[in-house]
C-alpha positions as a Markdown table, in Angstrom:
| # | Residue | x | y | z |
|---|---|---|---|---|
| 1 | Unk | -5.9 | 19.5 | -60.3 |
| 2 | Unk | -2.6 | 19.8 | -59.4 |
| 3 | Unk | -1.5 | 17.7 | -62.1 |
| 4 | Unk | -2.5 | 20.6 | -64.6 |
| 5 | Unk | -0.8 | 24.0 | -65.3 |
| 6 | Unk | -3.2 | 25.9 | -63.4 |
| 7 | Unk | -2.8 | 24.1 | -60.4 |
| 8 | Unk | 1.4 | 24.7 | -61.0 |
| 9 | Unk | 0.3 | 28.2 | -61.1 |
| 10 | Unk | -1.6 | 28.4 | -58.1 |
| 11 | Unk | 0.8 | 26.8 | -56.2 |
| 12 | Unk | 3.9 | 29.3 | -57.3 |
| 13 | Unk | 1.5 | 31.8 | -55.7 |
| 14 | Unk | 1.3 | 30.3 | -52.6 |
| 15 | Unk | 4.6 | 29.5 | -52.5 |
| 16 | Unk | 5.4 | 33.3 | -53.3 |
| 17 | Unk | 2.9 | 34.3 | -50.8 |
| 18 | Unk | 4.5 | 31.6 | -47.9 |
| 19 | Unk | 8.1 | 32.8 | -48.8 |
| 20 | Unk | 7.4 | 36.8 | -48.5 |
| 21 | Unk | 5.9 | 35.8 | -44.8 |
| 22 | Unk | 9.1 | 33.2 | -44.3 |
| 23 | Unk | 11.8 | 36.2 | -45.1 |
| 24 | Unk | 9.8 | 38.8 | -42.8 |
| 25 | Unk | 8.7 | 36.7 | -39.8 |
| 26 | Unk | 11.3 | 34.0 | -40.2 |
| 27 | Unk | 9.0 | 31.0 | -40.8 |
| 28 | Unk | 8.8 | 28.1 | -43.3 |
| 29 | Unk | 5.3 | 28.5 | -44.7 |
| 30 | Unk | 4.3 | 24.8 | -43.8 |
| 31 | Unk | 1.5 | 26.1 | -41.1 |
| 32 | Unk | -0.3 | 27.4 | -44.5 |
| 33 | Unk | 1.4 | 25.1 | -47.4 |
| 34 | Unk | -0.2 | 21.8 | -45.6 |
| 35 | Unk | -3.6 | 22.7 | -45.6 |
| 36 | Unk | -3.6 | 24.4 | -48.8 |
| 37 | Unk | -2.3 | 21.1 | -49.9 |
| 38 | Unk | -4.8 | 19.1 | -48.3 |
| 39 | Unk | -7.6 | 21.5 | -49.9 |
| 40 | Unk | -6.7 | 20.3 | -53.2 |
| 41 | Unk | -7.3 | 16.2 | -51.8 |
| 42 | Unk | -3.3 | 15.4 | -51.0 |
| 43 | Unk | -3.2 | 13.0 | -48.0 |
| 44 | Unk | -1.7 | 15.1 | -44.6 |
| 45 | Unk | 1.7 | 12.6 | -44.3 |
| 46 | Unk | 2.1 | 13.8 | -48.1 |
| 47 | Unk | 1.3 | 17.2 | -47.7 |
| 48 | Unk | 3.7 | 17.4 | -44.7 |
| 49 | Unk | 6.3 | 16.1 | -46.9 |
| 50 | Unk | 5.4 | 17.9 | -50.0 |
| 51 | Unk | 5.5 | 21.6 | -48.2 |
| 52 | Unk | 9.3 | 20.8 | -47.1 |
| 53 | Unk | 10.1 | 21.0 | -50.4 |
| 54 | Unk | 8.5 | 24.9 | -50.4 |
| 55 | Unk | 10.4 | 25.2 | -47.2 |
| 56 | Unk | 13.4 | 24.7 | -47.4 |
| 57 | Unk | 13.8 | 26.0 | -51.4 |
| 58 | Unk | 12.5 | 29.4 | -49.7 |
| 59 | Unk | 14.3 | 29.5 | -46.5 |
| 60 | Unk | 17.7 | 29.3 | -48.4 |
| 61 | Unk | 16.5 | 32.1 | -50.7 |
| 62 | Unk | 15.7 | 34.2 | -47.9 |
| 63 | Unk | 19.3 | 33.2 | -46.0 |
| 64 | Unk | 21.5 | 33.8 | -49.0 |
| 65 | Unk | 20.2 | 37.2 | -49.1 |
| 66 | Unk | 20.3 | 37.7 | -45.1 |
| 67 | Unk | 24.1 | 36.7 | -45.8 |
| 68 | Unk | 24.8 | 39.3 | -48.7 |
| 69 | Unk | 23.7 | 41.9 | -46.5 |
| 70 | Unk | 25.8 | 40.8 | -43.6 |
| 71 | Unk | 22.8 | 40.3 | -41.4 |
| 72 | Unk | 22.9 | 36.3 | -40.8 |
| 73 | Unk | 24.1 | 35.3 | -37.4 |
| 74 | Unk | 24.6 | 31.6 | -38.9 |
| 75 | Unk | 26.6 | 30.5 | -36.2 |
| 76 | Unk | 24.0 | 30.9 | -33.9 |
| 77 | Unk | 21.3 | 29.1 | -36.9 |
| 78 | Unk | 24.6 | 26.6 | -36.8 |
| 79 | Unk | 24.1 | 25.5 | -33.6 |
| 80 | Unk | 19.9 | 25.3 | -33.6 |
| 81 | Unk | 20.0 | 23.3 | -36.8 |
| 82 | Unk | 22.9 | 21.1 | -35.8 |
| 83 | Unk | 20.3 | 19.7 | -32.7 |
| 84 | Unk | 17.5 | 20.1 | -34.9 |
| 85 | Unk | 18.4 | 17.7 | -37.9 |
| 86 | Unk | 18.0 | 14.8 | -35.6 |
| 87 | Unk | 14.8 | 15.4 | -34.8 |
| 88 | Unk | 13.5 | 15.9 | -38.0 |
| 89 | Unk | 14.4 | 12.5 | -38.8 |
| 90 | Unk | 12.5 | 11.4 | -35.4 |
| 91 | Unk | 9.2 | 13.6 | -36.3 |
| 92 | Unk | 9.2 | 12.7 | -39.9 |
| 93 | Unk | 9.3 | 8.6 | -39.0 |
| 94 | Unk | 6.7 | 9.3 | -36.8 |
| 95 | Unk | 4.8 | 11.1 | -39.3 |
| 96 | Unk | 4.8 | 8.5 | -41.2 |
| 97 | Unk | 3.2 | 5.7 | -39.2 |
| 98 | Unk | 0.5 | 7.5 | -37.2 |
| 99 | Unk | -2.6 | 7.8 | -38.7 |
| 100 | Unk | -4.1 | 10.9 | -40.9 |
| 101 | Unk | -6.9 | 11.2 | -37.9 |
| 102 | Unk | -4.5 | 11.6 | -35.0 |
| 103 | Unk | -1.9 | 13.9 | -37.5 |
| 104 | Unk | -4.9 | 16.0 | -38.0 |
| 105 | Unk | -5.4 | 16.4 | -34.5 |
| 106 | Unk | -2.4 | 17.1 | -33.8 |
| 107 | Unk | -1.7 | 19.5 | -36.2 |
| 108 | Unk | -4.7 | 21.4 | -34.7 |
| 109 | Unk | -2.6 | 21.6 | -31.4 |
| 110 | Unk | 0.3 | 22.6 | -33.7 |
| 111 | Unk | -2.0 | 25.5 | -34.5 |
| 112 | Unk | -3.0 | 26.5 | -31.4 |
| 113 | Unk | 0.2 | 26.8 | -30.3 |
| 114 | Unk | 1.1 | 29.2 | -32.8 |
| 115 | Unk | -1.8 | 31.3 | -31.8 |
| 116 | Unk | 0.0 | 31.3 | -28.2 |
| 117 | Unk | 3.3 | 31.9 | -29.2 |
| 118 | Unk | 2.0 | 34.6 | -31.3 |
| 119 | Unk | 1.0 | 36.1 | -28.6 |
| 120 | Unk | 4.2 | 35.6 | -26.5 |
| 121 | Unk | 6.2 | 37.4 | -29.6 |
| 122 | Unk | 3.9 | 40.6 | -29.2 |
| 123 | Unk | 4.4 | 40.1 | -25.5 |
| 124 | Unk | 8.3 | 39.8 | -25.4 |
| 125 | Unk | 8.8 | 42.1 | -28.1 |
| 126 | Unk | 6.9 | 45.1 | -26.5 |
| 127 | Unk | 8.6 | 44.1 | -22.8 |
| 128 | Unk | 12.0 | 44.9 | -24.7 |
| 129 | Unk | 11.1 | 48.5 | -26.1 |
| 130 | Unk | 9.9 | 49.5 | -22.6 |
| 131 | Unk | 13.2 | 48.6 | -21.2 |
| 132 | Unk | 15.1 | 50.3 | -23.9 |
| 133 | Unk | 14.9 | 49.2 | -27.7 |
| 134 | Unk | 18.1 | 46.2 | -28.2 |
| 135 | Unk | 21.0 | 47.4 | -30.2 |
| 136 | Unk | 20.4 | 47.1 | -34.3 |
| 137 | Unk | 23.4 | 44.2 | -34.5 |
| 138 | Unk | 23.0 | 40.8 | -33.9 |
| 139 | Unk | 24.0 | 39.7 | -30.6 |
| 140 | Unk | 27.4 | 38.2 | -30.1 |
| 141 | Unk | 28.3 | 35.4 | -33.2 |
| 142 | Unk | 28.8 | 32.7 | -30.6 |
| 143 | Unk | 26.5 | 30.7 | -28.8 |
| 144 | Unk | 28.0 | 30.8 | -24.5 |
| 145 | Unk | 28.6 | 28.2 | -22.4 |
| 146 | Unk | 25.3 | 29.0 | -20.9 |
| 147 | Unk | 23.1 | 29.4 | -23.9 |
| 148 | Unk | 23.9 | 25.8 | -25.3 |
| 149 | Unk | 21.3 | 24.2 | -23.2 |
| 150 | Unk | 18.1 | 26.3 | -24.2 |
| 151 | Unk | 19.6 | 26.8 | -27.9 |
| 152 | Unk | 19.6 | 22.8 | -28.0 |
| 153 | Unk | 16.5 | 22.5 | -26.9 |
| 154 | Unk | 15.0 | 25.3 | -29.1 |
| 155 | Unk | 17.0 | 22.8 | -32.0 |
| 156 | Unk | 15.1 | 19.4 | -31.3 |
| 157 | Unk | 12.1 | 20.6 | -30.4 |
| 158 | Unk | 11.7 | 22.4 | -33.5 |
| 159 | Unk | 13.0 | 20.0 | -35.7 |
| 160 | Unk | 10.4 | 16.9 | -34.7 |
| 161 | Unk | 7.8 | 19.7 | -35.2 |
| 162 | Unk | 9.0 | 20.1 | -38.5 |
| 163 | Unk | 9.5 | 16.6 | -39.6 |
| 164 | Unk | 5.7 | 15.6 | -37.5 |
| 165 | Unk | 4.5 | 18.4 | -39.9 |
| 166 | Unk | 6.2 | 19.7 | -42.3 |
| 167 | Unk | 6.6 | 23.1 | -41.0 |
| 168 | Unk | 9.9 | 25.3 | -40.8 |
| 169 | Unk | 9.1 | 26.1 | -37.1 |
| 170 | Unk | 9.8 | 29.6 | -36.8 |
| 171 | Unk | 6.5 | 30.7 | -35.4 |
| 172 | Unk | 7.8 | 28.6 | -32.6 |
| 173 | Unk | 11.5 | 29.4 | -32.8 |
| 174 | Unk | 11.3 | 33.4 | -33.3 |
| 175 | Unk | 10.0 | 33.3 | -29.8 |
| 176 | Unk | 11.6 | 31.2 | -28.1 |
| 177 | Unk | 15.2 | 33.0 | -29.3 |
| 178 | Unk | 13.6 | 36.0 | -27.9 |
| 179 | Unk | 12.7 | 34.4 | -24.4 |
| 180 | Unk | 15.4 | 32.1 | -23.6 |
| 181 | Unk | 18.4 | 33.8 | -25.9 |
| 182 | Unk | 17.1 | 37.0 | -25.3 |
| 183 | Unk | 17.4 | 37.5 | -29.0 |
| 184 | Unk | 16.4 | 40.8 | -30.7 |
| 185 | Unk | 13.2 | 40.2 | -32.8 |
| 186 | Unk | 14.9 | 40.7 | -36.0 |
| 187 | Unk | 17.9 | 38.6 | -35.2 |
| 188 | Unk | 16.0 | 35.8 | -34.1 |
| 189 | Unk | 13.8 | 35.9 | -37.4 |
| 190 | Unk | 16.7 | 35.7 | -39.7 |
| 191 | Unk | 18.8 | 33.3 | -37.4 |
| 192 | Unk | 15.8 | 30.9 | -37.4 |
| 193 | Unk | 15.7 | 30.9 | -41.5 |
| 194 | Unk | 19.0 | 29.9 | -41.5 |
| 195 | Unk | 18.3 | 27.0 | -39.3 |
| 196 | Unk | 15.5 | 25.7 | -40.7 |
| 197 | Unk | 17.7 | 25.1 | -44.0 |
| 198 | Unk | 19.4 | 22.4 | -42.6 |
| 199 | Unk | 16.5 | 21.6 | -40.5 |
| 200 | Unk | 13.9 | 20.8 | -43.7 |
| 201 | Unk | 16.0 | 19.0 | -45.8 |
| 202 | Unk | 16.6 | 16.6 | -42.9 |
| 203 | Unk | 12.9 | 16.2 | -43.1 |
| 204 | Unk | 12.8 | 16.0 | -46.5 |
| 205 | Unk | 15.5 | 13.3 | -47.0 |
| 206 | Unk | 13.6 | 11.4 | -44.6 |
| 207 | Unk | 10.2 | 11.4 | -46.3 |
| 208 | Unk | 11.6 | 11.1 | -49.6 |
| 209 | Unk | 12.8 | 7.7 | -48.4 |
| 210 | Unk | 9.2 | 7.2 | -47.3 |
| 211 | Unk | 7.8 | 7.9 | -50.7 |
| 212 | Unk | 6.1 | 10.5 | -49.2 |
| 213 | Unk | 7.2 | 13.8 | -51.5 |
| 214 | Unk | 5.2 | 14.7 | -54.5 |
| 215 | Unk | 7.5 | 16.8 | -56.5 |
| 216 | Unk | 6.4 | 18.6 | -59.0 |
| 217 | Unk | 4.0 | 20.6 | -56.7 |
| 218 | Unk | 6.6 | 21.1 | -53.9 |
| 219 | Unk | 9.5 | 22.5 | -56.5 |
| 220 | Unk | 6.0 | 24.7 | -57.7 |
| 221 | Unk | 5.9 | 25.7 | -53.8 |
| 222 | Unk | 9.1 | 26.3 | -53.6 |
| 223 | Unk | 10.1 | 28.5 | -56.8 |
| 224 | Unk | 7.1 | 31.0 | -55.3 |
| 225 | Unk | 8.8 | 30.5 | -52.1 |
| 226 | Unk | 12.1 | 31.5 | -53.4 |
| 227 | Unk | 10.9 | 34.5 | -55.1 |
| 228 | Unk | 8.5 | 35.7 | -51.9 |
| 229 | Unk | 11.7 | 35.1 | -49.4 |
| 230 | Unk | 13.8 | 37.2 | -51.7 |
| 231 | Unk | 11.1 | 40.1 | -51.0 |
| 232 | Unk | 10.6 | 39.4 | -47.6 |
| 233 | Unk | 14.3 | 39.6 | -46.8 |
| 234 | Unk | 14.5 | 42.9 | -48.3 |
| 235 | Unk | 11.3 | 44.6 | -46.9 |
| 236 | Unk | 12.6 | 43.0 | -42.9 |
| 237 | Unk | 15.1 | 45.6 | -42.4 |
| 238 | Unk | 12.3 | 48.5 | -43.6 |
| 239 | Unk | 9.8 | 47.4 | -41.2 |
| 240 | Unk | 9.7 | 49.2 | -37.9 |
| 241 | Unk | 10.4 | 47.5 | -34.5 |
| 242 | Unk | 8.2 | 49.8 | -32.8 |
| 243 | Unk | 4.4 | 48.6 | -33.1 |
């Protein structure tokens, strides 16, 4: 099926729908491109490869228009993606030898991690409006001497999660910018787009080499990506912080 128009089309709409969530919440659409994939009888390692495509094509939409409106701290997304490539090329080697069984699995764990880290976002983000809402600008354009560490590790542990599985990793990264960096919510979603640019297509190269990438439905993916992160980017600065 997705050799035939109609599967094109409904891929461009998941891509769209992926992107508009990748510009507001800062993630790659990979926790809901793989299994869509896999619904329509695409092996995981190739579904993980193929969403990277959707990934990164709508991460750098979103990001170009984060940096038209001067609200990109790309420095910061720099220094996350410069650990992160790595890696991506560790995870997506990996990803390629283990098993669809035990990438499954794991996945699953992927996914209840998210449900967690959710959680910890909702957490963190109503902790800072208690103590006095942050200030609307990013926070300072350089990473400190004492934020290197956690920023690093933020970097490679999201980049093997996004070679393993072909996810942008900002459900885990938002979060973690806001815990360890305390980054403002917004901040942190638009500084982890950014990184996850350089981020997927380090993954991608890697499983291209592997033969893993089926291309026509990831360039699909990601021209519905492009258009959703375009939308997302613009409706971020609308939404409320407040709950």
């Amino acid at each position: 099926m997705l050799e035939t128009p109609l599967g094109w089309m409904l891929l461009c709409v998941l891509g769209t729908f992926t992107g508009t969530l990748s510009g507001l919440l800062g993630i790659g659409g990979g926790l809901l491109m793989v299994p869509a994939l896999t619904l329509f009888g695409v092996p995981l390692v190739e579904a993980t490869a193929t969403s990277l495509v959707g990934v990164f094509l709508s991460s750098v939409s979103g990001s170009i228009r984060n940096l038209e409106m001067r609200e990109l701290n790309w420095r910061v997304s720099l220094v996350l993606a410069a650990f992160g490539i790595f890696t991506a090329q560790v995870g997506a080697g990996l990803g390629d030898r283990l098993p669809d069984q035990w990438l499954s699995v794991a996945f699953a764990g992927l996914l209840l991690l998210t449900i967690y880290l959710m959680k910890l976002r909702q957490v963190l983000k109503t902790r800072s409006l208690k103590i006095g809402a942050p200030p609307p600008i990013s926070p300072p354009v350089r990473v400190s001497p004492v934020q290197v560490a956690p920023t690093a590790s933020i970097g490679l542990l999201v980049g093997f999660l996004s070679g393993l599985f072909g996810v942008g990793g900002g459900l885990v990264m938002v979060p973690l910018q806001m815990l360890l960096l305390n980054e403002p919510i917004k901040s942190a979603v638009r500084t982890s787009l950014g990184a996850i640019v350089a981020i997927a297509i380090s993954a991608l190269a890697q499983h291209a080499l592997n033969g893993n990438v089926l291309w026509i439905p990831g360039l699909c993916l990601g021209l519905g990506g492009m258009i959703g992160a375009q939308l997302g980017a613009r409706w971020l600065p609308k939404f409320p912080t407040k709950p």
